[in-house]
Every structure is written in structure tokens, then in C-alpha cells.
Chimera marker file (.cmm) of the C-alpha trace (Angstrom):
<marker_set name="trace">
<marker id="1" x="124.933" y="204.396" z="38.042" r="1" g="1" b="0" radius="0.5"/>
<marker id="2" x="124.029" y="203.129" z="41.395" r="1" g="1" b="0" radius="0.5"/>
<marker id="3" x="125.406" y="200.218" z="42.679" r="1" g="1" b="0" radius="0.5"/>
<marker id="4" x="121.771" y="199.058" z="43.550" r="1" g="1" b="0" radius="0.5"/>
<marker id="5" x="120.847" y="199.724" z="39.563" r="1" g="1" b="0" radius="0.5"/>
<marker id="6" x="123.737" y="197.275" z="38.781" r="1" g="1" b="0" radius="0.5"/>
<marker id="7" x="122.866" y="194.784" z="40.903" r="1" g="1" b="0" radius="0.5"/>
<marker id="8" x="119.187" y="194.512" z="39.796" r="1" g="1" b="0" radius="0.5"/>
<marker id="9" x="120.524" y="194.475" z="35.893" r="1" g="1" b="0" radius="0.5"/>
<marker id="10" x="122.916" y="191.502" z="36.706" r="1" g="1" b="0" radius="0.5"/>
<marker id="11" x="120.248" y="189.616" z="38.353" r="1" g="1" b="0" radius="0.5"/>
<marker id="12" x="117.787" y="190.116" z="35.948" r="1" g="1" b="0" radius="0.5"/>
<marker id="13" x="120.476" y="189.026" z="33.216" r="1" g="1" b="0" radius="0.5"/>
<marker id="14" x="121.073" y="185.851" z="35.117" r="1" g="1" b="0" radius="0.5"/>
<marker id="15" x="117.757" y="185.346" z="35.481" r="1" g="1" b="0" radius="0.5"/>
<marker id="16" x="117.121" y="185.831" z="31.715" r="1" g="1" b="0" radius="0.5"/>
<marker id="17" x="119.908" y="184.119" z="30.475" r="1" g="1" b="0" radius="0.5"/>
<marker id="18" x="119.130" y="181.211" z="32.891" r="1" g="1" b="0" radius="0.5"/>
<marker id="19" x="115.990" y="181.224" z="30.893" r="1" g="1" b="0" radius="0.5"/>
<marker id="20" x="114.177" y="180.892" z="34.528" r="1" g="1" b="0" radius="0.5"/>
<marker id="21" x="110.740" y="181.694" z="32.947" r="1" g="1" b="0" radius="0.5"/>
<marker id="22" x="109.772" y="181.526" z="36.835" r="1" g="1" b="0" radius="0.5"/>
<marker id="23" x="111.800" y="183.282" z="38.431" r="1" g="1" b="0" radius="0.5"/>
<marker id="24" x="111.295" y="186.375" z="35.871" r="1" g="1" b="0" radius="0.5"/>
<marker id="25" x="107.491" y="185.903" z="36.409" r="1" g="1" b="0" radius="0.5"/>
<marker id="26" x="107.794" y="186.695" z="40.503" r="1" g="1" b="0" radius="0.5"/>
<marker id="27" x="110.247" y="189.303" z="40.164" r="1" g="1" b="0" radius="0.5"/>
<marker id="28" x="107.209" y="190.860" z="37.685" r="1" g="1" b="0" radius="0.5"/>
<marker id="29" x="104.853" y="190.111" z="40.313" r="1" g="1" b="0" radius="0.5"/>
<marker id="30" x="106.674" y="191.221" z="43.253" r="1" g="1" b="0" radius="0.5"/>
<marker id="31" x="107.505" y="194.637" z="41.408" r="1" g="1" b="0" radius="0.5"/>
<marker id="32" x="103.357" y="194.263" z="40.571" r="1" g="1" b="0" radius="0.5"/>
<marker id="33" x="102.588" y="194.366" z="44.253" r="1" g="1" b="0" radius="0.5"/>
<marker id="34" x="105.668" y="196.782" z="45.471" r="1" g="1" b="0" radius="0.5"/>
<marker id="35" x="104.600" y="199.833" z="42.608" r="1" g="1" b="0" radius="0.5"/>
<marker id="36" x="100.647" y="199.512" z="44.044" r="1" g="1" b="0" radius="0.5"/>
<marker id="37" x="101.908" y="199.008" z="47.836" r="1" g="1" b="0" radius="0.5"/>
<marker id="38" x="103.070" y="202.664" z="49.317" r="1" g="1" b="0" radius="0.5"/>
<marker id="39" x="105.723" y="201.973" z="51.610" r="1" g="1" b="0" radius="0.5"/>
<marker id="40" x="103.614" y="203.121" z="55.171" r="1" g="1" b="0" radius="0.5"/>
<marker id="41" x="102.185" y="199.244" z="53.478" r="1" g="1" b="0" radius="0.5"/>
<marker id="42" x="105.551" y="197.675" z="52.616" r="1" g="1" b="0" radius="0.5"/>
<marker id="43" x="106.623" y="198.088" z="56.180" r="1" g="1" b="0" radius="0.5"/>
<marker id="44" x="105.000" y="197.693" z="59.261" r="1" g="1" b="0" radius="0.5"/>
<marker id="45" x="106.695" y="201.254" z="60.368" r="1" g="1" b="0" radius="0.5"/>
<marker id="46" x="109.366" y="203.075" z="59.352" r="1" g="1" b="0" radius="0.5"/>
<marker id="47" x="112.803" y="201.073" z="59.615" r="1" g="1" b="0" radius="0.5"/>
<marker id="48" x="110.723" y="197.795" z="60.643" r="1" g="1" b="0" radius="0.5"/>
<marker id="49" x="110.634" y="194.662" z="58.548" r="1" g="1" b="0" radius="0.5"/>
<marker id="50" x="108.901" y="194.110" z="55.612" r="1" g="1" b="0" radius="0.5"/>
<marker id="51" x="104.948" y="193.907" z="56.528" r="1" g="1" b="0" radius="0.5"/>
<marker id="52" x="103.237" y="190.917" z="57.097" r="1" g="1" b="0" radius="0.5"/>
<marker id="53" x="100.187" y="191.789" z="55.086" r="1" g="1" b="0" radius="0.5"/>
<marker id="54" x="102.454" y="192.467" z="52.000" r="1" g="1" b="0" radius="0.5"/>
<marker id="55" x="104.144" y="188.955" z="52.529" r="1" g="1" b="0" radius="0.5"/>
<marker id="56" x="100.852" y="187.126" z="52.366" r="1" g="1" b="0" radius="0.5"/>
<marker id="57" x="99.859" y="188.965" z="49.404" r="1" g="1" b="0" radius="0.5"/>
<marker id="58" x="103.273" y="188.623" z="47.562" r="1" g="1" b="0" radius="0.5"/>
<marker id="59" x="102.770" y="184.723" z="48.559" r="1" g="1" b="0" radius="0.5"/>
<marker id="60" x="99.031" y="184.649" z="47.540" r="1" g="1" b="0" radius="0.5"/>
<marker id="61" x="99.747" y="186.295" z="44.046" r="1" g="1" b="0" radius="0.5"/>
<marker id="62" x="102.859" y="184.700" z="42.772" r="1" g="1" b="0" radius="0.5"/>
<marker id="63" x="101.148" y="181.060" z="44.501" r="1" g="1" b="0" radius="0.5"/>
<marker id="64" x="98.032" y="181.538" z="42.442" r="1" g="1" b="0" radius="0.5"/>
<marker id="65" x="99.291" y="182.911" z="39.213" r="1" g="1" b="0" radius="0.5"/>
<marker id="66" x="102.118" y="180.415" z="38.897" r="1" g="1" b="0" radius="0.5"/>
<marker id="67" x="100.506" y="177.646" z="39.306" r="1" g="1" b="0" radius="0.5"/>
<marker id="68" x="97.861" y="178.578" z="36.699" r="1" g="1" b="0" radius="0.5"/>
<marker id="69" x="100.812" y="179.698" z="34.320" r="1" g="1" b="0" radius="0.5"/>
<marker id="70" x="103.039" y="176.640" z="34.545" r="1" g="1" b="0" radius="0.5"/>
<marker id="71" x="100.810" y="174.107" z="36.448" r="1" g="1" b="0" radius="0.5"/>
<marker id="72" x="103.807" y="174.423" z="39.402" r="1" g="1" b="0" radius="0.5"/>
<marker id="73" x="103.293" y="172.687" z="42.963" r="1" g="1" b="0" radius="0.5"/>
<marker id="74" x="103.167" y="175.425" z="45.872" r="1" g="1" b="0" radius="0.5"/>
<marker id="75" x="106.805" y="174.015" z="47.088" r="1" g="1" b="0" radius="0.5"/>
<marker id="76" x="108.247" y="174.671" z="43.501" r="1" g="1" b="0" radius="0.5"/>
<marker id="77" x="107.094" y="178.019" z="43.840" r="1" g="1" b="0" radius="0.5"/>
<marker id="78" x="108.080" y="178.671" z="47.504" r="1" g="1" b="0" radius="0.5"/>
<marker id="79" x="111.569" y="177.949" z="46.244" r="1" g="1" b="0" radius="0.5"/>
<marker id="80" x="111.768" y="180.142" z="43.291" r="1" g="1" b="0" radius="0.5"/>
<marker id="81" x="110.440" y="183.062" z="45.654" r="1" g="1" b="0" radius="0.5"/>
<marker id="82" x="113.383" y="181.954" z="48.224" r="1" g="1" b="0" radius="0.5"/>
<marker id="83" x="115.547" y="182.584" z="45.582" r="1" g="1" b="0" radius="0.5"/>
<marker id="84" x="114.030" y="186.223" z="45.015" r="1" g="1" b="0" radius="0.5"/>
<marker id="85" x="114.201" y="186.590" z="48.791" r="1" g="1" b="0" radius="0.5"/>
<marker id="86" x="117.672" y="185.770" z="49.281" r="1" g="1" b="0" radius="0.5"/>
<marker id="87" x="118.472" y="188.256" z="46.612" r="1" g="1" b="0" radius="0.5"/>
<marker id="88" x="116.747" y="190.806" z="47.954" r="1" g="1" b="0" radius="0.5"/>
<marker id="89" x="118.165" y="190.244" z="51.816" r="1" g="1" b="0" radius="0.5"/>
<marker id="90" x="121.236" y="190.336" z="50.068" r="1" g="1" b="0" radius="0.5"/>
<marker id="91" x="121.091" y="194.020" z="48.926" r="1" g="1" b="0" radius="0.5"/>
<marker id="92" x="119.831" y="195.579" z="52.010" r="1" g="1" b="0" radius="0.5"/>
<marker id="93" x="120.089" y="198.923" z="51.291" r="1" g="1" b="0" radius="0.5"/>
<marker id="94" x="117.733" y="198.345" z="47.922" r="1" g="1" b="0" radius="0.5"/>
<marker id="95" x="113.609" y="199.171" z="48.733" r="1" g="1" b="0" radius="0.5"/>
<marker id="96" x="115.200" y="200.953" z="51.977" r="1" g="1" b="0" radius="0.5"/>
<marker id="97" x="112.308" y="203.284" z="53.542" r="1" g="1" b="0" radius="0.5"/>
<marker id="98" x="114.266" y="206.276" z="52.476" r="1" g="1" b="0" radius="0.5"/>
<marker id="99" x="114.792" y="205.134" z="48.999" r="1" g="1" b="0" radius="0.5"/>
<marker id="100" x="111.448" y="203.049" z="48.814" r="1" g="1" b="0" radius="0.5"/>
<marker id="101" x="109.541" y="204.476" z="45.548" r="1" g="1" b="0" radius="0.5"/>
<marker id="102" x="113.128" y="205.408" z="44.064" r="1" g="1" b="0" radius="0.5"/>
<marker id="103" x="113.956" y="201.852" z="44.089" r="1" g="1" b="0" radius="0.5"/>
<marker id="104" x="110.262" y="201.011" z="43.061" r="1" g="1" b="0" radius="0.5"/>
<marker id="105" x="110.764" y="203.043" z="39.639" r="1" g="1" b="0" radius="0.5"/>
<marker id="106" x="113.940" y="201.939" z="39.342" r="1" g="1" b="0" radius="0.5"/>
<marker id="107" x="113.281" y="197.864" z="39.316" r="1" g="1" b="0" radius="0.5"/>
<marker id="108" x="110.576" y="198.790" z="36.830" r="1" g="1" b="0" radius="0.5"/>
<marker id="109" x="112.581" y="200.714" z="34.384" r="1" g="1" b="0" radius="0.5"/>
<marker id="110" x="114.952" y="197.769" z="34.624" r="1" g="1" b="0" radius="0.5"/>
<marker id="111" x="112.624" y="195.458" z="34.083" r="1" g="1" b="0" radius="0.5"/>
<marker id="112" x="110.277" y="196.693" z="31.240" r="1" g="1" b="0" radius="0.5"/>
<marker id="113" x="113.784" y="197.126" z="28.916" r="1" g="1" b="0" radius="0.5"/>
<marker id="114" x="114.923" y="193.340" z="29.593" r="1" g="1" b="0" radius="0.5"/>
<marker id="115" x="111.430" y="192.065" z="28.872" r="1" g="1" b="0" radius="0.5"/>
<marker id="116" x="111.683" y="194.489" z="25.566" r="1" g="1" b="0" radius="0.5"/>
<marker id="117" x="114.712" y="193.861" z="24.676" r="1" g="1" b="0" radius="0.5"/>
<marker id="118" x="114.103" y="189.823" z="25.043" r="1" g="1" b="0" radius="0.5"/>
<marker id="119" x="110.377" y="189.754" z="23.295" r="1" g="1" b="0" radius="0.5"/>
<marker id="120" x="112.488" y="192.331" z="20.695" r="1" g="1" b="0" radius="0.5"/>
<marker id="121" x="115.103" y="189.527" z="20.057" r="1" g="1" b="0" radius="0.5"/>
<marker id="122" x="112.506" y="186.588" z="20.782" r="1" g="1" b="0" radius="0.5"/>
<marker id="123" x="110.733" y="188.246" z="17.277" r="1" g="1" b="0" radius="0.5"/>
<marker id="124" x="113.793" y="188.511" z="15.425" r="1" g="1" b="0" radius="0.5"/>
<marker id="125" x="114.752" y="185.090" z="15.693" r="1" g="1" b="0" radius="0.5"/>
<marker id="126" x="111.816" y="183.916" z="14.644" r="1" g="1" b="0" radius="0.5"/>
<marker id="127" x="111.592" y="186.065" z="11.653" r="1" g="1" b="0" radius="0.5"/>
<marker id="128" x="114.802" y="184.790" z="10.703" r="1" g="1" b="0" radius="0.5"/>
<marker id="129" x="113.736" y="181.256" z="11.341" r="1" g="1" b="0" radius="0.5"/>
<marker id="130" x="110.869" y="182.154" z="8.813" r="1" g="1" b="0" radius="0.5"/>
<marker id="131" x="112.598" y="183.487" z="5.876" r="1" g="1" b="0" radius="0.5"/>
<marker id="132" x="115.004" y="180.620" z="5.878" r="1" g="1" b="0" radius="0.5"/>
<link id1="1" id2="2" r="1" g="1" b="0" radius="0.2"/>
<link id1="2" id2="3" r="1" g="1" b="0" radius="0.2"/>
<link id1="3" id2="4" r="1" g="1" b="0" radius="0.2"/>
<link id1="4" id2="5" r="1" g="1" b="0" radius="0.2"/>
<link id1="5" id2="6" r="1" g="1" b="0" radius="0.2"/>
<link id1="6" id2="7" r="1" g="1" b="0" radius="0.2"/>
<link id1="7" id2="8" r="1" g="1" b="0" radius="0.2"/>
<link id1="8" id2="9" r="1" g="1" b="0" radius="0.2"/>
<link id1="9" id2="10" r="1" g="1" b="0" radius="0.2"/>
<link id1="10" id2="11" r="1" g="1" b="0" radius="0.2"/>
<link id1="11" id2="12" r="1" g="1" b="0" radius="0.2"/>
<link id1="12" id2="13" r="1" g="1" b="0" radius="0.2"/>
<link id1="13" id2="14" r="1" g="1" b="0" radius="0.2"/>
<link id1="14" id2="15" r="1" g="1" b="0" radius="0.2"/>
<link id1="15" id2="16" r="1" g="1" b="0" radius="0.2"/>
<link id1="16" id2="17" r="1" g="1" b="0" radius="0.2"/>
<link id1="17" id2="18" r="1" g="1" b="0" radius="0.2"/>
<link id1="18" id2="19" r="1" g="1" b="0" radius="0.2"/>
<link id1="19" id2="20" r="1" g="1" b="0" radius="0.2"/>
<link id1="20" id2="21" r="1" g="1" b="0" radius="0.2"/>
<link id1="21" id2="22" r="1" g="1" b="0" radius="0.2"/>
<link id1="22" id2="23" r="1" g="1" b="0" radius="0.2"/>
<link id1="23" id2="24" r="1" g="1" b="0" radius="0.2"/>
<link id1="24" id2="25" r="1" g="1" b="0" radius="0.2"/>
<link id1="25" id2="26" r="1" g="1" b="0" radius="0.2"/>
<link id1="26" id2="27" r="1" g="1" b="0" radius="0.2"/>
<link id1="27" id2="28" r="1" g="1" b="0" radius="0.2"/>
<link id1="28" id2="29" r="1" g="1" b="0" radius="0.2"/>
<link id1="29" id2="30" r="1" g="1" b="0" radius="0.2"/>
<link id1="30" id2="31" r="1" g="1" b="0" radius="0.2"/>
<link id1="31" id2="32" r="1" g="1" b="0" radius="0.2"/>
<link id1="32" id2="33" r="1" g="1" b="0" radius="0.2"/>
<link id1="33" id2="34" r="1" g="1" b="0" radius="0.2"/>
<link id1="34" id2="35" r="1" g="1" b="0" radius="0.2"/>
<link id1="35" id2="36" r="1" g="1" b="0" radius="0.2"/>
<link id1="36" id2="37" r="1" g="1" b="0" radius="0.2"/>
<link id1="37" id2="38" r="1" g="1" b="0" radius="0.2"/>
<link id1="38" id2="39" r="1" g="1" b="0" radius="0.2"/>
<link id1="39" id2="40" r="1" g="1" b="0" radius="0.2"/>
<link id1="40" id2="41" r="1" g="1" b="0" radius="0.2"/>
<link id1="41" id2="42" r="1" g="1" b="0" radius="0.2"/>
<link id1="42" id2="43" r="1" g="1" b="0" radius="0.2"/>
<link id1="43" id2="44" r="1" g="1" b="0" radius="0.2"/>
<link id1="44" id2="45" r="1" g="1" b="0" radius="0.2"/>
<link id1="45" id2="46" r="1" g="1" b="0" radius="0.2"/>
<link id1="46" id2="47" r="1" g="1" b="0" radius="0.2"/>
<link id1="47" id2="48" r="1" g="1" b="0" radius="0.2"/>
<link id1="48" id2="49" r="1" g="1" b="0" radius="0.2"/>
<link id1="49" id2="50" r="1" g="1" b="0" radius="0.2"/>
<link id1="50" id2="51" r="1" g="1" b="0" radius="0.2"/>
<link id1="51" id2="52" r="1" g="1" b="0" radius="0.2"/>
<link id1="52" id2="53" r="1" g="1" b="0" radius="0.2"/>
<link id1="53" id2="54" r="1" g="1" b="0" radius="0.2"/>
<link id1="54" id2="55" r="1" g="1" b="0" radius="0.2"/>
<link id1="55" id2="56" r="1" g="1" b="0" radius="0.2"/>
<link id1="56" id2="57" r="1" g="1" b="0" radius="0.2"/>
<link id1="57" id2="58" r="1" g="1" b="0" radius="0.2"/>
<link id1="58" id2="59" r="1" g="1" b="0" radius="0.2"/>
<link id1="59" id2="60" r="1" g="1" b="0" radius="0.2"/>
<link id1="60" id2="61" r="1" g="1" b="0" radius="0.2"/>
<link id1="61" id2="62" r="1" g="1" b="0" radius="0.2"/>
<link id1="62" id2="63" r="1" g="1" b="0" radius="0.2"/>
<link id1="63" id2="64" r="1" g="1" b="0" radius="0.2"/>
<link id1="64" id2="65" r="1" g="1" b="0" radius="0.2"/>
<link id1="65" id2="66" r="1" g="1" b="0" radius="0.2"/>
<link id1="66" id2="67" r="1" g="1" b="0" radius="0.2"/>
<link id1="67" id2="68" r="1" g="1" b="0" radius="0.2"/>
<link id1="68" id2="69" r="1" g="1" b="0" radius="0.2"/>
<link id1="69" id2="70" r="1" g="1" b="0" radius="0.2"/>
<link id1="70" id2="71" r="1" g="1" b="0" radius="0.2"/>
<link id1="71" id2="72" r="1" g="1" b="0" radius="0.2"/>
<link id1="72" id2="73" r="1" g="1" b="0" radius="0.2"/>
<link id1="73" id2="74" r="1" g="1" b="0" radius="0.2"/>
<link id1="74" id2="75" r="1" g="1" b="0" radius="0.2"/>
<link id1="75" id2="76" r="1" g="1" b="0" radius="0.2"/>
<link id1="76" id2="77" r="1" g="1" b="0" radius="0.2"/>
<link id1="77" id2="78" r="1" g="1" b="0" radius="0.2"/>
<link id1="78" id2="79" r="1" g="1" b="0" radius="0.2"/>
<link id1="79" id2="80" r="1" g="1" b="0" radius="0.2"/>
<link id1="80" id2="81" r="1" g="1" b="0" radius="0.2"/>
<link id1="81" id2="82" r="1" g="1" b="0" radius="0.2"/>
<link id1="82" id2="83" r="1" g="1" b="0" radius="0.2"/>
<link id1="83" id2="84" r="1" g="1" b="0" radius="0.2"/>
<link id1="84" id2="85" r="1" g="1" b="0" radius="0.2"/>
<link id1="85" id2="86" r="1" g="1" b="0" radius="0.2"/>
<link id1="86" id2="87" r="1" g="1" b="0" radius="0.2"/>
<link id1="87" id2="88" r="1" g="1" b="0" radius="0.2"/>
<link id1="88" id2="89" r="1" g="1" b="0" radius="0.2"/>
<link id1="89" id2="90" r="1" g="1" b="0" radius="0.2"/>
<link id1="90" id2="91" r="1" g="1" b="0" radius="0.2"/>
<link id1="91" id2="92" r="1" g="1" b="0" radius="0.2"/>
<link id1="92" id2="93" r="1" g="1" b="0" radius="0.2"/>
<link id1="93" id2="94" r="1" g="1" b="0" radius="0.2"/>
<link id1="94" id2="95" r="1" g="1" b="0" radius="0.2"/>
<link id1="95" id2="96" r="1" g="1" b="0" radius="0.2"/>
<link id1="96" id2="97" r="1" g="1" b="0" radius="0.2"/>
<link id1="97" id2="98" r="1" g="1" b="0" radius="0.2"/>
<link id1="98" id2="99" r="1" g="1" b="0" radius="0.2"/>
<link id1="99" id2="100" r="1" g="1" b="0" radius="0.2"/>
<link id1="100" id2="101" r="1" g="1" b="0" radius="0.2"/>
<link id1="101" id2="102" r="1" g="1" b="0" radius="0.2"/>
<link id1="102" id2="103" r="1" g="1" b="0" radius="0.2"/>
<link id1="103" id2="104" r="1" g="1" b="0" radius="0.2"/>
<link id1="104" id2="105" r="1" g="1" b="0" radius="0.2"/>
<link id1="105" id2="106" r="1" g="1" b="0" radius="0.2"/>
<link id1="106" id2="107" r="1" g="1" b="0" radius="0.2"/>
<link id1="107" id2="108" r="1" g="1" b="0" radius="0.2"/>
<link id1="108" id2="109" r="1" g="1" b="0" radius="0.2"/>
<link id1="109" id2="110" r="1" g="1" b="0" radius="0.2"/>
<link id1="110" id2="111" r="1" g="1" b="0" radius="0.2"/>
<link id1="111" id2="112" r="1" g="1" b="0" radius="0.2"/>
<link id1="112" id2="113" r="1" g="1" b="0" radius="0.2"/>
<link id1="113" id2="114" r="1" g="1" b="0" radius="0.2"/>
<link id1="114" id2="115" r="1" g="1" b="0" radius="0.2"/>
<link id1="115" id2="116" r="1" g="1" b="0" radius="0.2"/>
<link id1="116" id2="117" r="1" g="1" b="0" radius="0.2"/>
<link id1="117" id2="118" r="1" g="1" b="0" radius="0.2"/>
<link id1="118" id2="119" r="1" g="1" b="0" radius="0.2"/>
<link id1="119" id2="120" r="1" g="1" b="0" radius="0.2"/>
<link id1="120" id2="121" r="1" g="1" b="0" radius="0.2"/>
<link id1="121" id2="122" r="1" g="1" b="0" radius="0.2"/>
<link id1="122" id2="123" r="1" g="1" b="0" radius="0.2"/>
<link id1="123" id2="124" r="1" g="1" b="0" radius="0.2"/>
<link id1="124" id2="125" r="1" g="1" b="0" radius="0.2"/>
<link id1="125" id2="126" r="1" g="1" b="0" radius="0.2"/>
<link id1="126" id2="127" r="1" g="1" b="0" radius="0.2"/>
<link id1="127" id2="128" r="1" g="1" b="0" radius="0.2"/>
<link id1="128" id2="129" r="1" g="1" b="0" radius="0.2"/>
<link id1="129" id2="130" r="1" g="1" b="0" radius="0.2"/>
<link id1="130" id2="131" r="1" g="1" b="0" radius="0.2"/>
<link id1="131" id2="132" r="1" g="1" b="0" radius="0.2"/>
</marker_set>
């Protein structure tokens, strides 16, 4: 396992057991806007920074549909994406030009079986809940 791979599964279990709602809902829209963004649009060129186009879509997104989800004031949010930021800074080698869609698939594998396992558990809770 890559170390990148284990890094992404103990954030998102932090995140989920947190229970940061939020924060779970950006890191779906960032991977959202990273899998339909080919990396010549991720980065202005190849071993640049991130592009400023994708920035102010990321922003736009996650601004619009959070604050229609959970009623959130834009500062809330710009926090909550700091958070994602600083994570992501702090793993520099992760969404790397070279390893760009890898990294892509790899976030989204991670992600869809924490969500499934979570709704999974979510639904047998509350079936227990019901036949007590």
C-alpha cells in the first residue's frame, strides 16, 4: 500500500469519525471537480501550481452547495476548505503531475468504500433501533 493510500484512509477516518458532515462533503466535491478536471486543467503547466481556474471553481462549488446543504456562512466554509487545503499541502507528493489520475482513482476508491461502509452501518443501526 502506498503511503499516499494510507494517508487519504486516515484522513478520511478522522474526518468520519469526527462526524465533520462538512468536511466529508468538500473532500466529495473536490474529488467531483479533480475526476472531471484533466490535469493540463489542474495545473497551469506541468510542475506549476495548482490552476487558478480550478481554484475558483473548487471555491464556487463547495461555496454554493454548502451553503444550500447546511445553510453555512461563506467564512464557515472557507475554513473547512482550509482544512482540506492544509491536508493536501501537507502530502505533496499526492495529485503530483506524474501521478495525477493515479491519485484521482485512488481518492475515489477510498472514498466511495467509507461512504459505503458508513451509509452500510448508518442502516444497520437503525434497523436495530427498529426491532427493539
Amino acid at each position: 500500500m502506498r503511503e499516499t493510500e494510507k494517508e487519504i484512509e486516515k484522513f478520511v477516518d478522522n474526518v468520519i469519525k469526527k462526524k465533520d458532515i462538512v468536511l466529508l462533503d468538500i473532500l466529495w466535491i473536490f474529488y467531483w471537480c479533480i475526476a472531471r478536471t484533466p490535469k493540463s486543467g489542474y495545473y497551469e503547466k506541468k510542475g506549476s501550481n495548482v490552476s487558478i481556474v480550478f481554484e475558483k471553481l473548487f471555491y464556487r462549488v463547495c461555496i454554493r452547495n454548502l451553503q444550500k446543504k447546511f445553510n453555512l456562512r461563506q467564512t464557515e466554509i472557507k475554513k473547512k476548505i482550509k482544512m482540506l487545503t492544509n491536508w493536501l499541502n501537507s502530502m505533496p507528493d499526492f495529485l503530483s503531475y506524474e501521478t495525477y489520475n493515479e491519485d484521482v482513482g485512488l481518492l475515489g476508491k477510498i472514498l466511495h468504500k467509507k461512504s459505503s461502509d458508513l451509509i452500510i452501518k448508518n442502516v444497520k443501526d437503525r434497523i436495530q433501533n427498529l426491532s427493539e
